[in-house]
N, C-alpha and C positions, 0 to 999 in steps of 0.2 A: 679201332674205328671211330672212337668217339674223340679219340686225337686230332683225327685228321679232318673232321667232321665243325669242331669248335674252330681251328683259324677261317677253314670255307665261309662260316656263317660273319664271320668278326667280317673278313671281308664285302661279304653282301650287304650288313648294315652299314660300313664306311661310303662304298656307294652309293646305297641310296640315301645317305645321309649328302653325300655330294652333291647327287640330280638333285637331292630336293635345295641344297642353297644354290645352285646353279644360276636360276632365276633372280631373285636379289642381290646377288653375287655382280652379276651382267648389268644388271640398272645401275646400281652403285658404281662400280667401275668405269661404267661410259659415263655418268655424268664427271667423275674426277678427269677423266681424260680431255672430257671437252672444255671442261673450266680452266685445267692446265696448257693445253692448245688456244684457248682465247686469249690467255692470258700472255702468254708467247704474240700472239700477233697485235695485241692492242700494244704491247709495252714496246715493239718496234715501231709498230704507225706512230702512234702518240707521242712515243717517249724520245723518238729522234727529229719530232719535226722544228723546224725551224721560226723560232720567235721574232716575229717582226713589228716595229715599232712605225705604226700608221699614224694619220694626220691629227685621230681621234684622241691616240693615245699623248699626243703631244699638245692637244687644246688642251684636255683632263690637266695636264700637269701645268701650264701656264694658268690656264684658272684657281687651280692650287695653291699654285705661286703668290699669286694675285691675291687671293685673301688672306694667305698667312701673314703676308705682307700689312696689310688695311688691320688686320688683326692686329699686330704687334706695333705699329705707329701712333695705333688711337686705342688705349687698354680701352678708354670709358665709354665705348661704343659698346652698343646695346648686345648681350651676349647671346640671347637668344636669337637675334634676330643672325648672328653669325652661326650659330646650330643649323637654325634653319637652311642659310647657305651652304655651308659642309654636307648636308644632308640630302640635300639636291644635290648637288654636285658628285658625291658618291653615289646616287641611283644613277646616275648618267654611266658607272664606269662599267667594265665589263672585268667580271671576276678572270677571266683569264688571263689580264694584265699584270696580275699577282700572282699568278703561278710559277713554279720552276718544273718545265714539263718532266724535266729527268727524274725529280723526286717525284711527282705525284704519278707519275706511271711507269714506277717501277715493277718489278714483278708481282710484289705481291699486293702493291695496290692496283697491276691490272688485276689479278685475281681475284679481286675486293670488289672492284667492278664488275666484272662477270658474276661474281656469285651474287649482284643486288639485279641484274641483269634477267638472266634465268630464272631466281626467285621473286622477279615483278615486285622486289621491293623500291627500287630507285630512289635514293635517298636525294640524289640532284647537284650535289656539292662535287662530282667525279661524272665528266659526260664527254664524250668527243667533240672534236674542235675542227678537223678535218674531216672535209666532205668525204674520205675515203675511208677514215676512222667511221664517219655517221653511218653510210650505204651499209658498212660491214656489222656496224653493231644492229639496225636493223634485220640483217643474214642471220645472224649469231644468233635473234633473239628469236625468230624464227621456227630454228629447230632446237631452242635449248629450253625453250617453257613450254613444249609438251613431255620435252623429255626429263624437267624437272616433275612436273604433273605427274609424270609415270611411276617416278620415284615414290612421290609423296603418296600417291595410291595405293603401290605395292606396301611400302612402309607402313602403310594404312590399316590393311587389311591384320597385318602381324602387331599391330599395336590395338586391334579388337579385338584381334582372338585374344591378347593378354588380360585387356581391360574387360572383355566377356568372361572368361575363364576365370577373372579374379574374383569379379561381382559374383559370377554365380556357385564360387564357394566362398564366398560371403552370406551370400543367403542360406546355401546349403547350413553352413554352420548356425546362423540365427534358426531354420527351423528345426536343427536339432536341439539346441538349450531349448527352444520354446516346448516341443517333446520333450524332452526330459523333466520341466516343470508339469506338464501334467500327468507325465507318469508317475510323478511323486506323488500326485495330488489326486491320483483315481483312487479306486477302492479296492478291497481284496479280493473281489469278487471276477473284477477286471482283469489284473493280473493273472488269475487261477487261469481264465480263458485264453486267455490271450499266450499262458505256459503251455497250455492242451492243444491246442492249435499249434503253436512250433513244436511240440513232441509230434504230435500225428504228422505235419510236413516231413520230419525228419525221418517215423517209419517208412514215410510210402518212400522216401528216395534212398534207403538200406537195403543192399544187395540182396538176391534170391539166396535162400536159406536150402541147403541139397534135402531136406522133407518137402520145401516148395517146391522145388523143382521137378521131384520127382511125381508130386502129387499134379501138377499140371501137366506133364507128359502123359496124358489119355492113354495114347497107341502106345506106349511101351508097357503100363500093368499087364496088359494082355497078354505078355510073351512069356518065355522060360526066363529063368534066374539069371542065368547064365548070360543069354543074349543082355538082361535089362543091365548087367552090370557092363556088360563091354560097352551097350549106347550110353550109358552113364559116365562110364570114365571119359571116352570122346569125349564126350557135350562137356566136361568139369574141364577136359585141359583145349579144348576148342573156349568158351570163355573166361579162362586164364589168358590165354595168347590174346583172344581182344581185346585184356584189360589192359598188359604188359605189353603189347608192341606198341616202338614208338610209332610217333606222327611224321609220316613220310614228308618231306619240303619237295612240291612239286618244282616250286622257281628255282631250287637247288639243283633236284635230277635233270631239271630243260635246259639250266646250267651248265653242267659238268659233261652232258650226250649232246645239244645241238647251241654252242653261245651266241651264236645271231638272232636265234629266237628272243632271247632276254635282251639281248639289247636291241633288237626294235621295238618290244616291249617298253622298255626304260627310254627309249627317246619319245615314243607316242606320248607316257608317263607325265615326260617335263613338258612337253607341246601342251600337251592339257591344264600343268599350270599357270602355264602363259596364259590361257583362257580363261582361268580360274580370278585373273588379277581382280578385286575391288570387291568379290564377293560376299567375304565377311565383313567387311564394310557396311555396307546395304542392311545388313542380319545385326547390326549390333543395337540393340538396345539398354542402354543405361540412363538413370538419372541426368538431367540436364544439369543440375545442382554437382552432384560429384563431379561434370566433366570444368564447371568452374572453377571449383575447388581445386582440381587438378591443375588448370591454366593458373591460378595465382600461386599454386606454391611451387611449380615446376619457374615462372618468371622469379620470384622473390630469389632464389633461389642462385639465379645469373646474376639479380641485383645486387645481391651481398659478394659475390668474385669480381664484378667486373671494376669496382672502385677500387680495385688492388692496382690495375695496371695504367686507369684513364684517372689520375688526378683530378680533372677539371669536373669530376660526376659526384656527386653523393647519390645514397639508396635510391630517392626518390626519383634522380634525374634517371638514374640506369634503368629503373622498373619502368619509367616511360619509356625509355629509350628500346626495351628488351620486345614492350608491347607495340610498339609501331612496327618493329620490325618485323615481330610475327604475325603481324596480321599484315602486312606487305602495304602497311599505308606510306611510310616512310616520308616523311616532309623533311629529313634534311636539317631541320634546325639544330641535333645535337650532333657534332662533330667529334670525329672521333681520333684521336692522337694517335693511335699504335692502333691503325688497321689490321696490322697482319698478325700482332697480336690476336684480335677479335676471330679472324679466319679459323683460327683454332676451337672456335665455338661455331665451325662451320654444322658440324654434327648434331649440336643444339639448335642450330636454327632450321635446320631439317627435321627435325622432331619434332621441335614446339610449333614449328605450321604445320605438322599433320597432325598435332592436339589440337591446337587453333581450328584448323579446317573440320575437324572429328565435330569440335562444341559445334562451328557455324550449323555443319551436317543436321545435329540434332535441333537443333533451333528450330532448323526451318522443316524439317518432319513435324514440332510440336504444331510451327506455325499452322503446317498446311492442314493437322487434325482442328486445331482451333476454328479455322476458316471454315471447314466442312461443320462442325458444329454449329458454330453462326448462322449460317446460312440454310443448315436443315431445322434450326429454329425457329427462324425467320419463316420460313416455308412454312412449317405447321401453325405458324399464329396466321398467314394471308389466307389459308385452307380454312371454305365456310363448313362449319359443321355438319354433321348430316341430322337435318330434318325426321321423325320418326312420327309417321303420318297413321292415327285409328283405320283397324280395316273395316 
């Protein structure tokens, strides 16, 4: 019995181990699906249209022309003042003149696209060109940053239970050393009590002794010998068998006699944690300090890999670069060589904005008790005092 008993159970835990990644499972996966499906129709729009060379682009080059020219005729002409020229003349041009659409919207720089897209970071240096590329990246963005949002909440919620769950055996552990220093540090007197106390807990919960039992059985002293020993053996193997039968699995026997029961059960189950999303969230409290702490060395951390593959960065340049991106400011100013390189730190950048968004969270909780403090201050100093008048 206990054979065939141990696979049943193994299965019921792999289930519900299932239902319950089901949820995270779903989010994660529709976002990979839809960043891969954008990525497919920006790198067709984009990457196939056609380059055409307007009036603009050919003033831009004869003016070009024109100074290199004035340049290289008269060196001893004033250099700045040809900067200056150069420099206007390039704000005039339009970066897309320097593009090669096929490279820069290939697949996996559309998907580079899409994931700054979704994640509301827009770095600006990768944008459509075509009014049918723009209408659609509008669409795309639409429904892909609620449903990156959705992500980043779920993610959320399991990235507090950890950081709750760790804090609070952290502390657990700090106030046990701090107990243990003053149980070294009591007196023997403490101890003594403190030993009498867990002896007497321990007798009141040690089984009835068959003299106790028999002495609290009132109605049976009364009878013949004979009879008290037969209601005695009952009653001794009547509580043997409560001690020694196992604990029946009612979700096993609803199981095994009616299986639609459990599983409308187990779909209600995951329906509930779909409602469940962002809950622990809300519940988490930690140090605002720690969750800093956590934001600089989870960034440092990309800063020291990412100068492996982007030559043009040092520490410094990639920890700024790691910190615009996770906080979804994204100016674009550092450029990045092997995008799809970087895509492989899609998972990091999904992470470190819901550390990111976790600190903001807490921030603005401190904020909002700070503000209510201010202002019930404020309040009691404009509050005239009460007068206390002789009767």
């Amino acid at each position: 019995m206990a054979t065939t008993s141990q696979p049943l159970r193994g299965k019921a835990t792999c289930k519900k181990i299932f239902w319950a990644v089901l949820p995270h499972a779903c989010f994660i996966l529709s976002l990979v699906i839809y960043a891969f499906l954008g990525a497919l129709m920006f790198s067709r729009i984009e990457g196939d249209r056609e380059v055409t060379l307007n009036d603009e682009y050919r003033t831009f080059l004869q003016n070009l022309t024109y100074l290199t020219r004035r340049f290289s005729d008269n060196m001893t002409e004033n250099q700045m003042k040809f900067k200056d020229d150069i420099r206007k003349l390039f704000d005039t041009a339009d970066p897309v003149w320097f593009i090669n659409p096929e490279e820069r919207w290939s697949f996996f720089g559309s998907l580079f696209f899409c994931c700054t897209v979704f994640t509301t970071v827009g770095y600006g240096n990768t944008y459509p060109v075509t009014w049918t590329g723009k209408c659609l990246c509008m669409l795309y963005a639409l429904f892909g940053i609620p449903l990156m949002f959705l992500v980043l909440t779920d993610m959320g919620d399991i990235l507090a239970t950890v950081l709750s769950k760790s804090y609070n055996e952290f502390r657990k552990l700090q106030s046990k050393i701090q107990a243990s220093e003053l149980w070294s540090g009591s007196t023997c007197s403490k101890k003594h009590e403190l030993k009498s106390r867990a002896q007497s807990k321990i007798v009141i919960n040690e089984p009835l002794t068959i003299m106790e039992l028999l002495r609290s059985q009132s109605g049976v002293k009364g009878g013949p010998v004979k009879y008290r020993n037969v209601e005695l053996f009952e009653m001794l193997i009547a509580r043997e068998n409560e001690n020694t039968q196992p604990v029946r699995n009612k979700s096993m026997e609803r199981w095994s006699s009616c299986p639609e029961l459990t599983g409308e059960k187990t779909v209600s189950r995951v329906i509930k944690n779909f409602d469940k999303i962002g809950k622990e969230l809300e519940k988490l409290d930690v140090p605002i300090l720690l969750m800093v702490l956590v934001i600089f060395v989870y960034i440092s951390c990309a800063a020291a890999i990412l100068p492996k593959w982007e030559k043009n960065m040092d520490f410094r340049e990639a920890f700024y670069f790691c910190f615009i991106t996770l906080t979804t400011i994204g100016f674009g100013d550092t450029k990045l060589e092997h995008p799809k390189f970087f895509l492989f730190f899609s998972l990091y950048i999904i992470i470190g904005m819901e550390v990111v968004f976790i600190a903001f969270k807490l921030g603005q909780d401190r904020l909002i008790v700070l503000y209510k403090k201010v202002i019930s201050s404020c309040a009691e100093k404009k509050m005239p005092s009460k007068k206390i008048y002789p009767k």
